[in-house]
Biopython code that builds the backbone (N, CA, C, O; Angstrom):
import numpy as np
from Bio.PDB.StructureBuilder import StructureBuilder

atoms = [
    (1, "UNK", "N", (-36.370, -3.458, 26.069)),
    (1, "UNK", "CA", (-36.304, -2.250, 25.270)),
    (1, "UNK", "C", (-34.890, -1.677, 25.335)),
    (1, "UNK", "O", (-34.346, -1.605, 26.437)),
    (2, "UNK", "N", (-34.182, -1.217, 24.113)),
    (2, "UNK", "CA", (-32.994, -0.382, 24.090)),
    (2, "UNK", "C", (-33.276, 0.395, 24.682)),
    (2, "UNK", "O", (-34.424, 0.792, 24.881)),
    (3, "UNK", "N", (-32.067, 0.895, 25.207)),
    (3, "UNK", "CA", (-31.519, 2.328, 26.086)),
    (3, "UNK", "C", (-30.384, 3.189, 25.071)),
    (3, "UNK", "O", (-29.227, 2.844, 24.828)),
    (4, "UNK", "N", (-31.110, 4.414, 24.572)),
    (4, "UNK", "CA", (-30.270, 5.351, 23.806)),
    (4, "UNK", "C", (-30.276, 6.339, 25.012)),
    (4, "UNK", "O", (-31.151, 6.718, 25.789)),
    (5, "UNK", "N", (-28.570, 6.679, 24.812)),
    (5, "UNK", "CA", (-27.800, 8.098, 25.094)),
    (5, "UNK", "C", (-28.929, 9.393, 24.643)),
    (5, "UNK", "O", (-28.921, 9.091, 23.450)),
    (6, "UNK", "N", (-29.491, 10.100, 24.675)),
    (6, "UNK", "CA", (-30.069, 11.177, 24.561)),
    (6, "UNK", "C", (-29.351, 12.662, 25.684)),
    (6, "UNK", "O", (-28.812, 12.607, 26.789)),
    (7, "UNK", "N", (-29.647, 13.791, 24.836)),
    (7, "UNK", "CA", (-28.992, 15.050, 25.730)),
    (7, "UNK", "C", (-30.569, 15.449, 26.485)),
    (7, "UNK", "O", (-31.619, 15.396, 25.844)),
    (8, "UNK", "N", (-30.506, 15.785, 27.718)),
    (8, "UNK", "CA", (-31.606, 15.808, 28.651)),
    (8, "UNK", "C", (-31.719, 17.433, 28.179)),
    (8, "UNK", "O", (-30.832, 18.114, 27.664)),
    (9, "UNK", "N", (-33.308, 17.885, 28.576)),
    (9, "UNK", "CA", (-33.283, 19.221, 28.208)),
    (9, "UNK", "C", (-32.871, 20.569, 28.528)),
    (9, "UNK", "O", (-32.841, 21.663, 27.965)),
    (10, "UNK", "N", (-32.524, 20.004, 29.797)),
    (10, "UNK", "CA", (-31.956, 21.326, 30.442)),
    (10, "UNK", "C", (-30.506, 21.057, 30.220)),
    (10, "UNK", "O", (-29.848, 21.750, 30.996)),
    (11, "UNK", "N", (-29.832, 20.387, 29.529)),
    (11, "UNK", "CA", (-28.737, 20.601, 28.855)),
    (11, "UNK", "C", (-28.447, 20.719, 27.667)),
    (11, "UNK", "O", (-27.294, 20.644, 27.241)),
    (12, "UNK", "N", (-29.499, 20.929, 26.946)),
    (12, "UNK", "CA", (-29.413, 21.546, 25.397)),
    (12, "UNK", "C", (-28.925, 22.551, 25.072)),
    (12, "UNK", "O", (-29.730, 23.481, 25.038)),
    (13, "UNK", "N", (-27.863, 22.806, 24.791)),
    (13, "UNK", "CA", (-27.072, 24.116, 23.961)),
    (13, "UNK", "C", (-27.546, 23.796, 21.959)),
    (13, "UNK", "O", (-28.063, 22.921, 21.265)),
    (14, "UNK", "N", (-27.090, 24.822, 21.848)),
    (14, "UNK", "CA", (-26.869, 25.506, 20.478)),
    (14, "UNK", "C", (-28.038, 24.817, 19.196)),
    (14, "UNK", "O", (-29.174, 25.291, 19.180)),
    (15, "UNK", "N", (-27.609, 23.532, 18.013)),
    (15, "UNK", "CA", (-28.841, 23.250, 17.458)),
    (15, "UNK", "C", (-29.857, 22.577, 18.446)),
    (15, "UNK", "O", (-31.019, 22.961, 18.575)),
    (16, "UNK", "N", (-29.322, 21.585, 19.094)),
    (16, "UNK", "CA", (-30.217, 20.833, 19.788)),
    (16, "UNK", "C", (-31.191, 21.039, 20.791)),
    (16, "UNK", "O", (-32.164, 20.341, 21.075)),
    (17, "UNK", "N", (-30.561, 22.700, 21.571)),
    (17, "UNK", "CA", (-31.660, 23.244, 22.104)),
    (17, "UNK", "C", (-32.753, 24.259, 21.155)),
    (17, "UNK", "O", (-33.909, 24.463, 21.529)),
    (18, "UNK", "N", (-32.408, 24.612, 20.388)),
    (18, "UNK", "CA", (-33.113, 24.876, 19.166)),
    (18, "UNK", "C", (-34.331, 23.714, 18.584)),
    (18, "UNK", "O", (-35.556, 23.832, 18.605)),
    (19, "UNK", "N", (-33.599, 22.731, 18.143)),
    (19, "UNK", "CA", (-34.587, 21.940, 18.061)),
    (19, "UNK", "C", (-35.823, 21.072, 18.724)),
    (19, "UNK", "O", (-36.796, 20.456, 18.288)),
    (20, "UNK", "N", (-35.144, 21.417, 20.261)),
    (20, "UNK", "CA", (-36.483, 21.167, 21.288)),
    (20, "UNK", "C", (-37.197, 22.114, 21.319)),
    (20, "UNK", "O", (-38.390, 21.926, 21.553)),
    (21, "UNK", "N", (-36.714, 23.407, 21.099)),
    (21, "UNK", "CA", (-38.344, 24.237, 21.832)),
    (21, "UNK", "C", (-38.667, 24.585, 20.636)),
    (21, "UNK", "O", (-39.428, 25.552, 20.622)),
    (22, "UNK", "N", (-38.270, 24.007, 19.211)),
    (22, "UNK", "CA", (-39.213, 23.850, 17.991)),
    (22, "UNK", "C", (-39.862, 22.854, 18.373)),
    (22, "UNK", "O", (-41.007, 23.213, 18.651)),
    (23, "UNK", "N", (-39.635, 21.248, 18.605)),
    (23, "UNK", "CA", (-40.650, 20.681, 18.452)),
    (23, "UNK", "C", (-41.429, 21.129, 19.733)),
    (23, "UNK", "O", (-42.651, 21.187, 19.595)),
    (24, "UNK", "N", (-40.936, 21.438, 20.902)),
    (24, "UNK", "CA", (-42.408, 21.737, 22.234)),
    (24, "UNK", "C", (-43.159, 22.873, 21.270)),
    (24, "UNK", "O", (-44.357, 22.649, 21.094)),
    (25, "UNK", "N", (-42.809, 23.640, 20.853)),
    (25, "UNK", "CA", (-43.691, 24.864, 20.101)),
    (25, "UNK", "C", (-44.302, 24.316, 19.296)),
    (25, "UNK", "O", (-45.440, 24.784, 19.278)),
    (26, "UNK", "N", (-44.102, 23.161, 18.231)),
    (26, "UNK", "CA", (-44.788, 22.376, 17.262)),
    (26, "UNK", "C", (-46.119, 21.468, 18.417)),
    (26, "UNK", "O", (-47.322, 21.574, 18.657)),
    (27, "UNK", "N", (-45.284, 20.848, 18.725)),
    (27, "UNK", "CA", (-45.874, 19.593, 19.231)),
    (27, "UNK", "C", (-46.893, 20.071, 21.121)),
    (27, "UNK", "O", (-47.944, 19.525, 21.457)),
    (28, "UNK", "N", (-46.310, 20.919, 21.783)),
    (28, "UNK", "CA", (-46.634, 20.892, 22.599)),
    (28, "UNK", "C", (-45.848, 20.159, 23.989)),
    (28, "UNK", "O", (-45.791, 20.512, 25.167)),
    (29, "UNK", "N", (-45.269, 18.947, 23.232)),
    (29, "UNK", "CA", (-44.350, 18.721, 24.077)),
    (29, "UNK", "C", (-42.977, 17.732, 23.218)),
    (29, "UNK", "O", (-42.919, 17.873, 21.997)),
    (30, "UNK", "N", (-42.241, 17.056, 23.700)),
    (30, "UNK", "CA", (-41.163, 16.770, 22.771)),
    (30, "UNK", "C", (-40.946, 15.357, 23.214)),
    (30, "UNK", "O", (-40.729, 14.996, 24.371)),
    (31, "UNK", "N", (-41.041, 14.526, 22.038)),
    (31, "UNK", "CA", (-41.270, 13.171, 21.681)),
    (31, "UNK", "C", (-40.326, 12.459, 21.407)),
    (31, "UNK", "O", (-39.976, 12.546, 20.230)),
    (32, "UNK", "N", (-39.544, 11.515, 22.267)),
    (32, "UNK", "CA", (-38.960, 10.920, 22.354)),
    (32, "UNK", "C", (-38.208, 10.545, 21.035)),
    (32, "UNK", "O", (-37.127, 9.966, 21.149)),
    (33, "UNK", "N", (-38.616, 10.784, 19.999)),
    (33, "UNK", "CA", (-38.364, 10.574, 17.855)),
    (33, "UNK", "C", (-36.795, 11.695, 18.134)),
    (33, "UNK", "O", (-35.588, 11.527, 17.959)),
    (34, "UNK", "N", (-37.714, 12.903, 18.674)),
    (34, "UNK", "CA", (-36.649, 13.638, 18.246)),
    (34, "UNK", "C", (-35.143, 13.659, 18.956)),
    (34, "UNK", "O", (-34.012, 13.943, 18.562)),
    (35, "UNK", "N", (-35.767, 13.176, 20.307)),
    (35, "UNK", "CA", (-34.355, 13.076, 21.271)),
    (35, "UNK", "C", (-33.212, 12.329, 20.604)),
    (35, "UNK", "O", (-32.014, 12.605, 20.537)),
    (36, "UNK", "N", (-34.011, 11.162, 20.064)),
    (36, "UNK", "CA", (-32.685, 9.861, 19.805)),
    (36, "UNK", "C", (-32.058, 10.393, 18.894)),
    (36, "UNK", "O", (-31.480, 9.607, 18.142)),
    (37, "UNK", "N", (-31.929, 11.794, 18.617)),
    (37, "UNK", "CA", (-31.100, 12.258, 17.284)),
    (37, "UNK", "C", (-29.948, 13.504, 17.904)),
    (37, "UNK", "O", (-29.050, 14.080, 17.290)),
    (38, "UNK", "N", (-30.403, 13.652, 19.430)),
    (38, "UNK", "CA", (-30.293, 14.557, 19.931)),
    (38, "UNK", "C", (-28.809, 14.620, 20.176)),
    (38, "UNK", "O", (-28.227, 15.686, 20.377)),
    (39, "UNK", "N", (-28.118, 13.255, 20.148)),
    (39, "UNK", "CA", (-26.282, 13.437, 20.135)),
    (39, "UNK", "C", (-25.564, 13.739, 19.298)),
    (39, "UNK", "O", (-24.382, 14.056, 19.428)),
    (40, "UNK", "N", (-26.488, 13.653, 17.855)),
    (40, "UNK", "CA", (-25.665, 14.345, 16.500)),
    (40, "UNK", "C", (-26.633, 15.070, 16.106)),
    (40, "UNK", "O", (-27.580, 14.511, 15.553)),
    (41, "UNK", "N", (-26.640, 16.587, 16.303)),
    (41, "UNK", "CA", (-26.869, 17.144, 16.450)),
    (41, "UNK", "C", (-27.423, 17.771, 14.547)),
    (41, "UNK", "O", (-28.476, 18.275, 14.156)),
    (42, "UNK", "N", (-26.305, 17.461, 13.907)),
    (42, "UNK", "CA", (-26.747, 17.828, 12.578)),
    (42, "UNK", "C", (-27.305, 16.610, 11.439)),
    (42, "UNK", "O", (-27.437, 16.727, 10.221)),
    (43, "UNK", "N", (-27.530, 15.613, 12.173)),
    (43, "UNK", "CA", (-28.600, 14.425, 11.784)),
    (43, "UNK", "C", (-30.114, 14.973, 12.327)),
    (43, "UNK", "O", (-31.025, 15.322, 11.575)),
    (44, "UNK", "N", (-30.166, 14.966, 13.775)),
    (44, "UNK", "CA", (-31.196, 15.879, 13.999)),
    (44, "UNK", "C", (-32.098, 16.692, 13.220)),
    (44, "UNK", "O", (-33.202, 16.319, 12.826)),
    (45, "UNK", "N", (-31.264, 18.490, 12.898)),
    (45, "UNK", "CA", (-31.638, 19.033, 11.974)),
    (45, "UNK", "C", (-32.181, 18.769, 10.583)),
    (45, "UNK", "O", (-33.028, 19.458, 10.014)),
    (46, "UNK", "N", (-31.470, 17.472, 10.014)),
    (46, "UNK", "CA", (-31.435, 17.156, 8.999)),
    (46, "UNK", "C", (-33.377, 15.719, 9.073)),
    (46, "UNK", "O", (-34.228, 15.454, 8.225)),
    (47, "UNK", "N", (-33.243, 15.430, 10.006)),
    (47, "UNK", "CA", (-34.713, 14.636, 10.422)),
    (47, "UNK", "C", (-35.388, 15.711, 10.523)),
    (47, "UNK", "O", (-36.290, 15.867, 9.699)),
    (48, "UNK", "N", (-35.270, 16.255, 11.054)),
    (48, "UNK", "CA", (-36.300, 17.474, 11.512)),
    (48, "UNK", "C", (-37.219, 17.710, 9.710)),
    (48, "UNK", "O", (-38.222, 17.276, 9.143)),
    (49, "UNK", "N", (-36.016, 18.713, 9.410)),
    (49, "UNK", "CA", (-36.696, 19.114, 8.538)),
    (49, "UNK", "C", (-37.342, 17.738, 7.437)),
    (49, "UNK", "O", (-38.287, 18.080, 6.726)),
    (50, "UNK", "N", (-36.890, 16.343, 7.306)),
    (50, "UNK", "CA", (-37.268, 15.751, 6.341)),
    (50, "UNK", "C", (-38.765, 15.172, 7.039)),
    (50, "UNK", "O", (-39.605, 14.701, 6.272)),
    (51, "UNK", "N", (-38.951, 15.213, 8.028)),
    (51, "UNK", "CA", (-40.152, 15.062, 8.615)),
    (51, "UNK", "C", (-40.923, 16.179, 8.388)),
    (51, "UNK", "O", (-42.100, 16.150, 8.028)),
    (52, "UNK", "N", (-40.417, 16.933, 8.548)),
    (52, "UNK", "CA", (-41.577, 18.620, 8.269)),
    (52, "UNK", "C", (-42.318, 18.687, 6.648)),
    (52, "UNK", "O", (-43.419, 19.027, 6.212)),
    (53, "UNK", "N", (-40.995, 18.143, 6.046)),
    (53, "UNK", "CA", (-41.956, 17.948, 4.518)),
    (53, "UNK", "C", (-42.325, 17.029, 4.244)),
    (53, "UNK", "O", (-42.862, 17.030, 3.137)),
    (54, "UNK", "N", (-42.308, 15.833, 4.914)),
    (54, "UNK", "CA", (-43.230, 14.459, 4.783)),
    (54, "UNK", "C", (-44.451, 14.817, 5.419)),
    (54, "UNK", "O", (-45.511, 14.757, 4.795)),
    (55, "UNK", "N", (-44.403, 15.147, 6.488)),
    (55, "UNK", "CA", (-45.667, 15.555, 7.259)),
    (55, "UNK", "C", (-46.442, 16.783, 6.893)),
    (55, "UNK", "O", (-47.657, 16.698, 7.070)),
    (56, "UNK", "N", (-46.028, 17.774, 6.474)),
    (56, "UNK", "CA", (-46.443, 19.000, 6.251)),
    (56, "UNK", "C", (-46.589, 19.758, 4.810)),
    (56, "UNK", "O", (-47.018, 20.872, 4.510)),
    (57, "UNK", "N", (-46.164, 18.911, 4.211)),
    (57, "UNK", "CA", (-45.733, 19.979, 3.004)),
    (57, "UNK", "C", (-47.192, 19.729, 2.077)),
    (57, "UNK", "O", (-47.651, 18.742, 1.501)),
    (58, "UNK", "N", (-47.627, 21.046, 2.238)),
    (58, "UNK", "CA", (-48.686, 21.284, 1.476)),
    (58, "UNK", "C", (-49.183, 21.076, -0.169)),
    (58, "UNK", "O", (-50.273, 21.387, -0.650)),
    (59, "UNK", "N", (-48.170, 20.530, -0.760)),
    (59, "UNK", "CA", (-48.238, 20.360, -2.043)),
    (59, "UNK", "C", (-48.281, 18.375, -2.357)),
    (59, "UNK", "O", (-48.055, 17.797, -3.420)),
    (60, "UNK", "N", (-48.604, 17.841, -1.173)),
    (60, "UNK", "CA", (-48.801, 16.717, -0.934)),
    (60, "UNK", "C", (-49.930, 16.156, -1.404)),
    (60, "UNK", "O", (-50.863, 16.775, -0.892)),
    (61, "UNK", "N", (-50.488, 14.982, -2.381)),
    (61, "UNK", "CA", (-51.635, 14.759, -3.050)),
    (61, "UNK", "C", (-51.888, 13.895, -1.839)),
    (61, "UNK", "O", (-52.993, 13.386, -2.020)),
    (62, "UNK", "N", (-51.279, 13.404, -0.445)),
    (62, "UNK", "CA", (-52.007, 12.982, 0.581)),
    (62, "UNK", "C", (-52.924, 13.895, 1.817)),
    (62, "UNK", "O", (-52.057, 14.640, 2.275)),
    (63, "UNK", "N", (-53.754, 14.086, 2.293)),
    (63, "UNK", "CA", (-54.357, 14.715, 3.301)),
    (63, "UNK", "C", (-53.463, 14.672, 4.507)),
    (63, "UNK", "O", (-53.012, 13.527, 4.540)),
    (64, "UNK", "N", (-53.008, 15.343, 5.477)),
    (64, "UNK", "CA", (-52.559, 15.222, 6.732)),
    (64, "UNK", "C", (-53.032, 14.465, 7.627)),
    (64, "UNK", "O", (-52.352, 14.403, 8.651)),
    (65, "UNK", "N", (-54.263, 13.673, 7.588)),
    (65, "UNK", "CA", (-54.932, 12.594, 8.083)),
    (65, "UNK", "C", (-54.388, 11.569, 7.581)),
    (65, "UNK", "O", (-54.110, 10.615, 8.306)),
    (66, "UNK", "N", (-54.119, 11.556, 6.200)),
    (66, "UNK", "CA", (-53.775, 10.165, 5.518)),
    (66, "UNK", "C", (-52.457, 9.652, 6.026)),
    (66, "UNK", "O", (-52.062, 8.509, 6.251)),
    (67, "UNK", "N", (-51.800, 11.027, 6.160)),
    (67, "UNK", "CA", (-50.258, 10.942, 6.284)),
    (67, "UNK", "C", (-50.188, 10.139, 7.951)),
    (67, "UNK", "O", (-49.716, 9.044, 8.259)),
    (68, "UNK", "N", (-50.781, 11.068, 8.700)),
    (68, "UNK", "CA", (-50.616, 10.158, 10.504)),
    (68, "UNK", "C", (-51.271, 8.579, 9.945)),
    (68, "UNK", "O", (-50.889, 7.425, 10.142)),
    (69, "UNK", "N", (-52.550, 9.224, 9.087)),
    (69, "UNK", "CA", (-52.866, 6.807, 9.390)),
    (69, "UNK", "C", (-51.611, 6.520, 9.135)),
    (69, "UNK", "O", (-50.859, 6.409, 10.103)),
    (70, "UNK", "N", (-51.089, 6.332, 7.804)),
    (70, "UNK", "CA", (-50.445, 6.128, 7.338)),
    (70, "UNK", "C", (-48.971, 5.607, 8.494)),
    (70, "UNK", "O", (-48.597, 4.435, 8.552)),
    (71, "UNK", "N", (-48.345, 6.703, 9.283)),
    (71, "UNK", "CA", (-47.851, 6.511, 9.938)),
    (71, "UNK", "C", (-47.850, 5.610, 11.664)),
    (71, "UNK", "O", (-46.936, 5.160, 12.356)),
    (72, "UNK", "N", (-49.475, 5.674, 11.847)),
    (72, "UNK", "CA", (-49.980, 4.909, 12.899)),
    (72, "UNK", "C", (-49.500, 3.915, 12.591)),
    (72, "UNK", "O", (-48.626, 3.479, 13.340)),
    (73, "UNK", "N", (-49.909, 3.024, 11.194)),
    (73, "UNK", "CA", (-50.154, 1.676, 11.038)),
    (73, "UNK", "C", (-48.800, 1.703, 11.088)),
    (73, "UNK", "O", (-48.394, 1.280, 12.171)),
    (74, "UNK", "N", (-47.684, 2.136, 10.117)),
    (74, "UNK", "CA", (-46.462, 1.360, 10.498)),
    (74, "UNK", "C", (-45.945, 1.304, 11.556)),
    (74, "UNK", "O", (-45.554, 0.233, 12.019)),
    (75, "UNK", "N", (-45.828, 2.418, 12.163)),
    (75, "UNK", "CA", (-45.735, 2.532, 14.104)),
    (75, "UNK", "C", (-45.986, 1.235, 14.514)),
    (75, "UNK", "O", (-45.063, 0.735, 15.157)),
    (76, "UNK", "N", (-46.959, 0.541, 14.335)),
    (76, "UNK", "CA", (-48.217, -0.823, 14.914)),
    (76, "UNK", "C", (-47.426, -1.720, 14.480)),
    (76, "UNK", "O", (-46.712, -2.439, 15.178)),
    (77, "UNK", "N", (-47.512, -1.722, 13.293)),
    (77, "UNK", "CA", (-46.503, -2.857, 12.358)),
    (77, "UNK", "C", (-44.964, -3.215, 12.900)),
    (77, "UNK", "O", (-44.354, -4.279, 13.004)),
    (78, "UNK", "N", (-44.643, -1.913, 13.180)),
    (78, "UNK", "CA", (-42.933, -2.042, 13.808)),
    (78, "UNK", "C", (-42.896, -2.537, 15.561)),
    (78, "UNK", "O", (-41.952, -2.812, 16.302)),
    (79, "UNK", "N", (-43.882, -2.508, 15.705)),
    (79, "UNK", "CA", (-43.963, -2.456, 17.279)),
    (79, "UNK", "C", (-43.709, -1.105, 18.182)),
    (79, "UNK", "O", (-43.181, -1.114, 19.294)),
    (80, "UNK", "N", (-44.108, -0.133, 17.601)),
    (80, "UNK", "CA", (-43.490, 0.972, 18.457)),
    (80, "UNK", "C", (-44.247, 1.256, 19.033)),
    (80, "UNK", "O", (-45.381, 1.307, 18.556)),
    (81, "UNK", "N", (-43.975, 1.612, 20.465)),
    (81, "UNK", "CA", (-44.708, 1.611, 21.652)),
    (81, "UNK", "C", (-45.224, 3.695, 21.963)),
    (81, "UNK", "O", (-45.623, 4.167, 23.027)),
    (82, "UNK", "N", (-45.073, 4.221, 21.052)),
    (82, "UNK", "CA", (-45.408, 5.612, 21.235)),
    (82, "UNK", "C", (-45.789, 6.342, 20.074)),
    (82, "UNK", "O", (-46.087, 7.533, 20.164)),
]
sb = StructureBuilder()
sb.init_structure("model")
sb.init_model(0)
sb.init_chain("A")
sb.init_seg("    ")
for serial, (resi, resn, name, xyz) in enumerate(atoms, 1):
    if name == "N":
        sb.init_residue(resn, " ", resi, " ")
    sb.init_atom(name, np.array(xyz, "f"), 0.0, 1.0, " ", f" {name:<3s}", serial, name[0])
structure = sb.get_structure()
C-alpha cells in the first residue's frame, strides 16, 4: 500500500483545520479521503465541496442510498480497502 504525506490533526491550521472538524461534524469522525488532500489545502476545499454536491445535493434524481451503492461498488471495483 502507498504511503501519502498527510497534515496530522493536531497540526491543522487555517483551511485544513477547518476542513477536519467539518468533516468530524459531518461524518463523526474523519476519513482518511479527506486527509490525502490535506497538503494542498485549496484542492481539499475544492473536493470537499464537489463531494457535498455529488453526495448531497438534493435536487439529485438519485436517492442518497443509490448514491453510497453506487459508490460502495466502485470502492470494491477499485480495490479500496475503506
Amino acid at each position: 500500500m502507498a504511503w501519502i504525506q498527510t497534515v496530522d490533526e493536531t497540526e491543522a491550521t487555517g483551511i485544513v483545520k477547518e476542513e477536519y472538524d467539518a468533516a468530524v461534524a459531518r461524518a463523526g469522525r474523519l476519513y482518511n479521503i479527506v486527509r490525502l488532500f490535506s497538503v494542498r489545502p485549496n484542492s481539499m476545499r475544492a473536493f470537499v465541496e464537489l463531494y457535498k454536491v455529488v453526495m448531497h445535493d438534493p435536487e439529485s434524481p438519485l436517492t442518497r442510498a443509490q448514491r453510497e451503492m453506487i459508490a460502495t461498488v466502485v470502492s470494491k471495483v477499485n480495490h479500496c480497502h475503506y
